[in-house]
C-alpha positions as CSV (number, residue, x, y, z in Angstrom):
1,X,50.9,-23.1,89.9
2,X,47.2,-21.0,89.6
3,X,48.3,-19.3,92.7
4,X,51.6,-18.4,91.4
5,X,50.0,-17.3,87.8
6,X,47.2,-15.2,89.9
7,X,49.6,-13.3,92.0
8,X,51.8,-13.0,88.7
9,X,49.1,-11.4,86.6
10,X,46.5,-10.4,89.0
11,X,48.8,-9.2,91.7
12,X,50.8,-7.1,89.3
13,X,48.0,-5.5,87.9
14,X,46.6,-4.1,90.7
15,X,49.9,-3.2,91.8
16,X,50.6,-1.2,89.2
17,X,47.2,0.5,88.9
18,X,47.9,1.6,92.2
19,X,51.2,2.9,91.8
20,X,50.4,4.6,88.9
21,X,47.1,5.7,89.6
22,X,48.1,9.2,89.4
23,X,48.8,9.2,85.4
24,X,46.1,10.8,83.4
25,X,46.2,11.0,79.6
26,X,47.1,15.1,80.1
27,X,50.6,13.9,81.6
28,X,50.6,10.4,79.6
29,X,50.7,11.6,76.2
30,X,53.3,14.4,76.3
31,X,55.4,12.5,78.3
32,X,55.0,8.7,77.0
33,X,54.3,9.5,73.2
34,X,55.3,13.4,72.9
35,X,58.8,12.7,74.2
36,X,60.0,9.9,71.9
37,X,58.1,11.4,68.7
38,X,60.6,14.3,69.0
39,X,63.5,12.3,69.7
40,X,62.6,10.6,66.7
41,X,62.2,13.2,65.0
42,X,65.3,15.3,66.0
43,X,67.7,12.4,66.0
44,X,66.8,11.1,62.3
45,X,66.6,14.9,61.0
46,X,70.6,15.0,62.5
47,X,71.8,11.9,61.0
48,X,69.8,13.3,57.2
49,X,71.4,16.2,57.4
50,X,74.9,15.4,58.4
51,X,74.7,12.3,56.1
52,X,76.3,10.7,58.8
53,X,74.0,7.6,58.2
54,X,70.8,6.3,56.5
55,X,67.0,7.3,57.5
56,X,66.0,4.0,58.9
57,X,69.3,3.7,60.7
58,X,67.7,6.8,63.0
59,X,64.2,5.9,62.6
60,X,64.3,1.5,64.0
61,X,67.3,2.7,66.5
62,X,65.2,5.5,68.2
63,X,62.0,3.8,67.9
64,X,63.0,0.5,69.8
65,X,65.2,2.5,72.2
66,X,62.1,4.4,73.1
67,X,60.5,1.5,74.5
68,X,63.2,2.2,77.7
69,X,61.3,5.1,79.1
70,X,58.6,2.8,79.8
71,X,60.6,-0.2,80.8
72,X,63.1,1.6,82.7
73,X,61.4,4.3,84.4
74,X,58.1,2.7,85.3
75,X,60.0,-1.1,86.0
76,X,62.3,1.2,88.7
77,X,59.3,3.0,89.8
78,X,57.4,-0.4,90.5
79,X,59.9,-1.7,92.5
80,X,61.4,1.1,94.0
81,X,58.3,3.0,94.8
82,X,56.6,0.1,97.2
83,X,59.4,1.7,99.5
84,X,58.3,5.6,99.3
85,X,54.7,5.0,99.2
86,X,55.0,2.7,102.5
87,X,53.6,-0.5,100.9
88,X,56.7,-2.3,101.5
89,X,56.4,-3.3,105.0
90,X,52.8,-4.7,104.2
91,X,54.2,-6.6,100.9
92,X,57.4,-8.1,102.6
93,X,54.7,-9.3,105.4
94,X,52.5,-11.2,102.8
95,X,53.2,-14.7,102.3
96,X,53.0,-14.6,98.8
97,X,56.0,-15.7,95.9
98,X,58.8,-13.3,95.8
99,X,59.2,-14.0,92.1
100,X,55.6,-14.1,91.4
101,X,55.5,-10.6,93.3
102,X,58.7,-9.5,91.8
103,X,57.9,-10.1,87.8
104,X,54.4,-9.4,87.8
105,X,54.9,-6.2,88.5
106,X,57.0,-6.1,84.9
107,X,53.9,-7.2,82.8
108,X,52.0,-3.9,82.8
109,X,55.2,-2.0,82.1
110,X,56.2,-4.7,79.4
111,X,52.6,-3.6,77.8
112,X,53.5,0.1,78.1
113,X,56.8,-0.6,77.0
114,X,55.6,-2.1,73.5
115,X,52.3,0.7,72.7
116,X,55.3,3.6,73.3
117,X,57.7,1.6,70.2
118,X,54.9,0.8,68.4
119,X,53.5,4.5,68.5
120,X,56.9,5.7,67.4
121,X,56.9,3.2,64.8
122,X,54.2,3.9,63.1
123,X,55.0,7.8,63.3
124,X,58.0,7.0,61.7
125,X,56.0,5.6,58.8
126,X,54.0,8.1,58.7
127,X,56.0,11.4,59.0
128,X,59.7,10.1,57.9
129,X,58.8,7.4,54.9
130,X,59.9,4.2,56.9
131,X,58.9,1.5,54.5
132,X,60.1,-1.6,56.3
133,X,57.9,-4.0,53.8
134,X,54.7,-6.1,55.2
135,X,57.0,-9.6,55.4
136,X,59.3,-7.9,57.7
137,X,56.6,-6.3,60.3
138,X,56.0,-10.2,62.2
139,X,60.1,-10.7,62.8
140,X,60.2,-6.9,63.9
141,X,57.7,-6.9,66.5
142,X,59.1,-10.2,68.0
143,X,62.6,-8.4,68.1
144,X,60.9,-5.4,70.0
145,X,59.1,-7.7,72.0
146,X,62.2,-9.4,73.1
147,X,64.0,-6.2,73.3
148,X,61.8,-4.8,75.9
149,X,61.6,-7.6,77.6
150,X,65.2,-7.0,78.3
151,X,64.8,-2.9,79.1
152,X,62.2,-4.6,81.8
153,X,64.1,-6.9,83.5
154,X,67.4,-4.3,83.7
155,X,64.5,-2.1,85.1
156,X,64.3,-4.8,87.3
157,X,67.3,-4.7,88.7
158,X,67.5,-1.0,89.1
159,X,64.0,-1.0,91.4
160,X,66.0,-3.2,93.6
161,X,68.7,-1.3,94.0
162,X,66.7,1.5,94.2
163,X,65.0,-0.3,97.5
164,X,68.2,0.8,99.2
165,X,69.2,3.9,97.4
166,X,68.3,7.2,98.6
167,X,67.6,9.0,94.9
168,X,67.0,5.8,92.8
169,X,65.6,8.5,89.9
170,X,68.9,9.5,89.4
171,X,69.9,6.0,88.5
172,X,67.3,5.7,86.1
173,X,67.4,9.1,84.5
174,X,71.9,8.2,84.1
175,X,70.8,4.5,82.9
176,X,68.8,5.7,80.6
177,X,70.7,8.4,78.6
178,X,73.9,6.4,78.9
179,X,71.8,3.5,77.5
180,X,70.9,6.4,74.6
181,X,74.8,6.9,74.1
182,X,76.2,3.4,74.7
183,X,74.1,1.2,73.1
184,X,74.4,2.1,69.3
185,X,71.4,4.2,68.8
186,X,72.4,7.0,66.8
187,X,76.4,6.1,66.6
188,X,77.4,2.9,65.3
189,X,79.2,0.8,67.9
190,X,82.3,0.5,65.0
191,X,82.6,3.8,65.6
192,X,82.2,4.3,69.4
193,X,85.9,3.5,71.3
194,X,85.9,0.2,72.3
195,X,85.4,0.6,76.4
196,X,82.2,2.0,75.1
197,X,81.0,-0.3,72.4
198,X,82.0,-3.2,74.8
199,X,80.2,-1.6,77.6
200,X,77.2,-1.7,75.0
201,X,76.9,-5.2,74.6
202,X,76.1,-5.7,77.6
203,X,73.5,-4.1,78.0
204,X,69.9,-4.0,76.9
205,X,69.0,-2.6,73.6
206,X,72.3,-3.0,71.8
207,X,71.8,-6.5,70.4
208,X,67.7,-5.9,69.7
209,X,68.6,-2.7,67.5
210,X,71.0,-4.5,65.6
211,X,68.8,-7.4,65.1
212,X,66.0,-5.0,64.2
213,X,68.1,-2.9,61.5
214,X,68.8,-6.0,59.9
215,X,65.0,-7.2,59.6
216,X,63.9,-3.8,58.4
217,X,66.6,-4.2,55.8
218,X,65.2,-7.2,54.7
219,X,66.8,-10.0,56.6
220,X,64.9,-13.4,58.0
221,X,64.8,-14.0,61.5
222,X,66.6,-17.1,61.3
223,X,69.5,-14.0,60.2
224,X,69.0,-12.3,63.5
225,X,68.5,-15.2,65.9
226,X,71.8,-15.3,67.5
227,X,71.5,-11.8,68.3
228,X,67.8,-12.2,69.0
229,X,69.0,-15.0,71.5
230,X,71.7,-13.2,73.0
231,X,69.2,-10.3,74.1
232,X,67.0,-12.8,75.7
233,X,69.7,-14.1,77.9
234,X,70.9,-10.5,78.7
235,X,67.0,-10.3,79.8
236,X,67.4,-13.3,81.7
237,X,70.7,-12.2,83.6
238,X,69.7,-8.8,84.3
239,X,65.8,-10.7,85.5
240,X,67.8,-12.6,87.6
241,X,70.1,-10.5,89.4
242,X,67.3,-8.5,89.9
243,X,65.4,-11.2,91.7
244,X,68.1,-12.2,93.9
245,X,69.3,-8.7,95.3
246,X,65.5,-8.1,96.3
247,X,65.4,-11.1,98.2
248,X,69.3,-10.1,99.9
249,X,67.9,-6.9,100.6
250,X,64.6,-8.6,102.1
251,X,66.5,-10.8,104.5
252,X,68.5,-7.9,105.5
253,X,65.4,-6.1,106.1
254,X,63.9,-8.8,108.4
255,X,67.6,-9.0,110.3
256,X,68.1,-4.8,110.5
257,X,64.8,-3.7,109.9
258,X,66.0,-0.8,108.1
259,X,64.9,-1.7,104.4
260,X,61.8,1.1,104.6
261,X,64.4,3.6,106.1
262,X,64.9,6.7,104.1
């Protein structure tokens, strides 16, 4: 069990730092924190003007959805990139836990995941007058924490595909946009046509916003749990399927040898 916990945390630290060694704060900040305050920004500034719905309808949707630029992007790039960057041969070869291997590698981007929400949180505070009220903040953060959780693990399962794929960026550039549209961030699943709004639930996001709206509105946890507990086993499925088609496309690698391939 140390070993396993070592690889987990130790192994995915370092394999992130040297994945990512290339990000400096000039490239960080514009991208990481720059992006989502203007989406926050824009999106909330829309829905005041056209009345469509209320400030912190805009401001808790956009800010947890945020958290999926992290947790999508950088969980695909984890994955996906051991293939580019020719570490994958050398990391198949290694006699160390796939799942240890596999899930550490989601703990740094689970970190980045939360600073980007709670950044746009707190600008949202700031600049747009979200007052969500001090007894609300502790159920809030554990709904984001679960929520990007869940944007990590469908990450997950998008690095693994992308271990085949030829332009896995792609599918994490469409993932996350559709995830924008489908997932009730600025459009209230009611009013989405049901292929969509069914399409929605089930996938990340959709359940923690709602969850989230509710809290900042005033409700207990206990309100939230079921959909609080439905997000964590949409973590859990999307973690697992993850898991399992990395270790189908590792034995196909060892039996064609064409897993590194471009």
């Amino acid at each position: 069990m140390r070993r396993w916990l070592t690889v987990f945390f130790v192994g995915g630290s370092i394999a992130y730092r040297g994945l990512f060694n290339w990000i400096r704060p000039a490239m960080y900040i514009p991208t990481m924190l720059g992006s989502p305050l203007f989406q926050l920004i824009f999106f909330t500034k829309l829905g005041q003007f056209a009345q469509a719905q209320s400030r912190d309808f805009y401001i808790v949707g956009n800010s947890v959805q945020v958290c999926a630029m992290s947790s999508v992007y950088g969980m695909t790039m984890a994955v996906a990139n051991e293939r580019w960057f020719g570490t994958l041969g050398p990391l198949l070869a290694s006699p160390a836990n796939r799942a240890a291997v596999f899930l550490g590698r989601g703990m740094p981007v689970l970190a980045n995941g939360l600073l980007v929400s709670a950044f746009t949180f707190v600008a949202g505070t700031l600049l747009l007058g979200f007052r969500p009220g001090l007894a609300a903040v502790p159920a809030l953060a554990l709904v984001v924490v679960v929520t990007v959780v869940s944007c990590t693990a469908f990450g997950m399962l998008l690095g693994s595909i992308g271990l085949r794929a030829k332009d896995f960026f792609f599918a994490a550039n469409l993932a996350y946009f559709l995830m924008l549209l489908f997932c009730g961030v600025n459009i209230p699943l009611d009013e989405l046509p049901g292929w969509m709004s069914a399409v929605g639930r089930c996938l990340p996001l959709t359940h923690g916003i709602a969850a989230a709206r509710e809290v900042a509105a005033g409700a207990s946890l206990l309100h939230v749990w079921g959909l609080v507990l439905t997000e964590l086993g949409i973590a859990a499925a999307y973690a697992a399927a993850g898991l399992a088609l990395f270790r189908v496309l590792e034995h196909e690698s060892r039996r064609s040898a064409v897993l590194d391939a471009y």
